[in-house]
VEXVEX-65659 format. One record per residue (C-alpha): x, y, z. Coordinates in steps of 0.2 Angstrom, whole numbers, padded with zeros to 4 digits, always signed. Example, Ala and Ser with C-alpha at 12.3 -4.5 7.8 and 13.67 -1.06 7.14 Angstrom:
residues 2
+0062-0022+0039+0068-0005+0036
***
This chain:
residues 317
+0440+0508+0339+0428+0500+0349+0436+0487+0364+0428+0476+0375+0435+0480+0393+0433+0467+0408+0435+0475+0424+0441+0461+0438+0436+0469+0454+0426+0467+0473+0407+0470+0469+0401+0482+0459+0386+0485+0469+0397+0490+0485+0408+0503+0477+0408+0523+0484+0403+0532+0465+0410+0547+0472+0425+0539+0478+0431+0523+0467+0445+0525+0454+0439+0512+0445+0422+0514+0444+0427+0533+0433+0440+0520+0424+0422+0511+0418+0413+0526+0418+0424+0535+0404+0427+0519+0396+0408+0517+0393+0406+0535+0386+0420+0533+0372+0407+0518+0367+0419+0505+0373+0411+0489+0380+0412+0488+0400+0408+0470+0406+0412+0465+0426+0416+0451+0434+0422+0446+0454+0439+0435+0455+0428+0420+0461+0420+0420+0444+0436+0413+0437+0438+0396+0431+0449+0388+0418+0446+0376+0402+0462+0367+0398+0474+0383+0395+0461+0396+0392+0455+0407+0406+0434+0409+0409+0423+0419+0419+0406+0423+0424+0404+0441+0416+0393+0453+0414+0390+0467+0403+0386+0482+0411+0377+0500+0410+0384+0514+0423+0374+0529+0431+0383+0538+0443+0368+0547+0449+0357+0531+0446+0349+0521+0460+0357+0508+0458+0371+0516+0450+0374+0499+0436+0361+0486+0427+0366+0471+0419+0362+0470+0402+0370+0453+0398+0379+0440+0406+0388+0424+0399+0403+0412+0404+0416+0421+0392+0436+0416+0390+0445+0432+0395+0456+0430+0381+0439+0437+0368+0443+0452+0378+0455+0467+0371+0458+0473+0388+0457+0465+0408+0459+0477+0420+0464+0467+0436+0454+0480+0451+0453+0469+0465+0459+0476+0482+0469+0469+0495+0474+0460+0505+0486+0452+0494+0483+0432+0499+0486+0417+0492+0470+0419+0483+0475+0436+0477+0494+0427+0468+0481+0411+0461+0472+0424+0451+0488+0432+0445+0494+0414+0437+0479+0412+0431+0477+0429+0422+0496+0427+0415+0485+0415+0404+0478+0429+0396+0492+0439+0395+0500+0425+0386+0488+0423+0373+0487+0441+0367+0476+0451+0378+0480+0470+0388+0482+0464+0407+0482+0480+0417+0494+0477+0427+0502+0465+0422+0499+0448+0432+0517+0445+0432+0522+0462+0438+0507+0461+0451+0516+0446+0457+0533+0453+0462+0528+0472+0469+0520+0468+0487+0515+0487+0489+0530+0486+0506+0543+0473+0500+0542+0484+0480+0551+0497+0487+0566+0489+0493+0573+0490+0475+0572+0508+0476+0584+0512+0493+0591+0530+0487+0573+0537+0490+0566+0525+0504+0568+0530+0525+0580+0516+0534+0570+0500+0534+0570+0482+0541+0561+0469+0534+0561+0456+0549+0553+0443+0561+0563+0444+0572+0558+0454+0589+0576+0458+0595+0584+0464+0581+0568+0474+0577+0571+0484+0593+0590+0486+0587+0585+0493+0570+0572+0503+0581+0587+0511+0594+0596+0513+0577+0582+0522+0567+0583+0537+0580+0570+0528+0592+0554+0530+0584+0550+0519+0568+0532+0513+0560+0529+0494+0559+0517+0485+0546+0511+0468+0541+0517+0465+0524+0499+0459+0518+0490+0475+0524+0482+0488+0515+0472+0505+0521+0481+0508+0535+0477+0492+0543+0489+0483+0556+0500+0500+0555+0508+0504+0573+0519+0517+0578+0531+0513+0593+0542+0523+0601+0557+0518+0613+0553+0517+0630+0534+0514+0626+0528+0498+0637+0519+0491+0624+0533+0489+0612+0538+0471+0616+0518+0466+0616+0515+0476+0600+0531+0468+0590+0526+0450+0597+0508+0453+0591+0511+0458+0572+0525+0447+0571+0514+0431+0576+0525+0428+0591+0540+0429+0577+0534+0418+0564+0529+0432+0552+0537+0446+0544+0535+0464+0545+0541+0479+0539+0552+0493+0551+0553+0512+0543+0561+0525+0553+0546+0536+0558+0545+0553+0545+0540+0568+0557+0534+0575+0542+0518+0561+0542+0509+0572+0553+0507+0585+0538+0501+0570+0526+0505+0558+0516+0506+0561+0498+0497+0547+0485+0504+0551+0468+0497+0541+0454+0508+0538+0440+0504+0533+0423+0518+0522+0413+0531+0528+0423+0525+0550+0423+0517+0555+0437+0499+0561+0434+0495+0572+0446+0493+0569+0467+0484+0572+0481+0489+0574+0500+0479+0561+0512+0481+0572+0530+0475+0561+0544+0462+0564+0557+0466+0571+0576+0474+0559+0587+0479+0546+0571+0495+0545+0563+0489+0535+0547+0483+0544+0532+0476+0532+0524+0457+0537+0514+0452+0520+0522+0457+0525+0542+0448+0539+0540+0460+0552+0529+0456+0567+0523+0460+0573+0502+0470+0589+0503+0476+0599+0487+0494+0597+0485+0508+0600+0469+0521+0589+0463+0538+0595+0470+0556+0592+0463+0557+0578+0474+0541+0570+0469+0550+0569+0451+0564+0564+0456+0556+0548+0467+0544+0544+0451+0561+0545+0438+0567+0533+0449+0555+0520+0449+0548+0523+0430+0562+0509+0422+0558+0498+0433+0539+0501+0432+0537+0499+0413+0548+0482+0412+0537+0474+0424+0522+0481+0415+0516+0490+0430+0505+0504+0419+0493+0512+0432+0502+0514+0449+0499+0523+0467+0513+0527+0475+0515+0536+0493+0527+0548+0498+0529+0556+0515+0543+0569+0518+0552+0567+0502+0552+0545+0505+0545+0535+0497+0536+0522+0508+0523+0510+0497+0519+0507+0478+0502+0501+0476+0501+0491+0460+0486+0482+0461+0470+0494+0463+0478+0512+0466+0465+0524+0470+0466+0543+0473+0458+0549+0454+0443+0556+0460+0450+0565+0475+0464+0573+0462+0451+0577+0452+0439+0585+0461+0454+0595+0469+0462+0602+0453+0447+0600+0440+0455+0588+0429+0449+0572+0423+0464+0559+0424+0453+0543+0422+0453+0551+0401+0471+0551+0401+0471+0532+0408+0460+0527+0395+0468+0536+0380+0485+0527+0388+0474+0510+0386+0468+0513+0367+0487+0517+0361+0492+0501+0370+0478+0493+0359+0480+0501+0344+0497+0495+0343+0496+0478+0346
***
């Protein structure tokens, strides 16, 4: 069975080949004989009720200079598509929730929308895990700088504070009582208290790594420990994180058995989520990465079992 695949991401000519989940997604894809087209959010426009683009078929060399050529290009609904991957990255703006309306055009008429726009919608990668307290550290979700501080004294004295609309480690502090800068710091991401944050109570265990699992329709499918640099607390591939082997642990099961119900009913397929200490602390549904790490670190190809998940889907209806 041969699909036509659009990939919704940032540029293709900017991506890390050796680094970039979705670039294998497209790169597997393209080797069962599927057709791989591209196009950038901004490409997007709508007719009446059917959802267009700008999109461009593509040819992928990983060891190419360039490593794509555009065979085609045409204004295309996204509905003549069997399958839309939505790949772009943070941050999650306003920009980011427009698109997500407009894809759940395409969803409605019949077409595979990975993940599913509606599901994107509701799991902000901090705010998502709230639903899931029985395996989340204590956390605040808050503006307010004085009862920050209270949930900071209560938390043991040391918690981690993050913008809600962050990604890659960005706007991430740690504060710690009795640090001078914590007032300065809470008034700084807060906006002066006009914006929230999220509070977590600081896991010791961070400075062994985080742990990004990706799961697949609710089973995990396989992981991969981030371990940060000297002298930085965050993880994070983007801030300068390092891939480390790691294996699934009973707890690992247990977080991802947790989360799977609620997973699959918001159509949440392909997910990254991050665990430290036994916590979970963020679920990244809109462009998880980590494949190409995992699999260079346990010689498995987990992009094949993404795509065979895609063609079942299909297959279906």
């Amino acid at each position: 069975m041969k699909l036509a695949m659009a990939f919704i991401m940032d540029p293709l000519s900017g991506v890390d080949v050796d680094k970039d989940t979705t670039f294998v997604l497209m790169l597997e894809a393209q080797r069962r004989g599927h057709e791989v087209w591209y196009l950038e959010p901004g490409a997007m426009f709508t007719g009446g009720s059917t959802l267009y683009a700008m999109c461009s078929r593509v040819s992928l060399d990983r060891g190419g200079a360039p490593h794509y050529s555009v065979l085609e290009s045409e204004n295309r609904p996204l509905n003549s598509f069997d399958v839309v991957w939505m790949r772009k990255d943070p941050p999650f703006n306003m920009d980011y929730i427009y698109s997500t309306y407009m894809l759940s055009l395409v969803r409605e008429d019949g077409t595979l929308v990975i993940n599913d726009p509606r599901g994107i919608r509701e799991s902000n990668e901090k705010l998502y895990t709230l639903y899931f307290p029985e395996v989340i550290p204590e956390t605040c979700v808050s503006k307010d700088k004085v009862r920050l501080k209270a949930f900071m004294e209560q938390a043991g004295g040391e918690i981690v504070i993050k913008p809600l609309h962050g990604c890659g480690g960005e706007g991430v502090f740690y504060l710690c009582a009795g640090d001078k800068n914590v007032n300065v710091i809470i008034e700084q991401i807060t906006q002066g208290g006009e914006v929230f944050v999220m509070a977590q109570r600081y896991i010791s265990e961070a400075a062994e790594g985080d742990k990004r699992i990706i799961i697949l329709n609710g089973e995990p499918l396989g992981a991969v420990l981030r371990v940060s640099d000297p002298g930085d607390f965050r993880c994070n591939f983007y801030s300068g994180g390092r891939p480390v082997k790691t294996e699934m642990t009973e707890r690992d099961v247990e977080i991802c058995e947790a989360l799977a119900p609620r997973l699959k009913s918001d159509g949440l397929y392909f997910v990254g989520i991050d665990v430290i200490g036994g916590y979970l602390t963020e679920v990244n549904t809109t462009s998880p990465t980590g494949v190409q790490e995992i699999n260079r670190l346990d010689g498995v190809a987990l992009e094949s079992d993404v795509i065979d998940f895609v063609e079942g889907k299909c297959s279906k209806g």
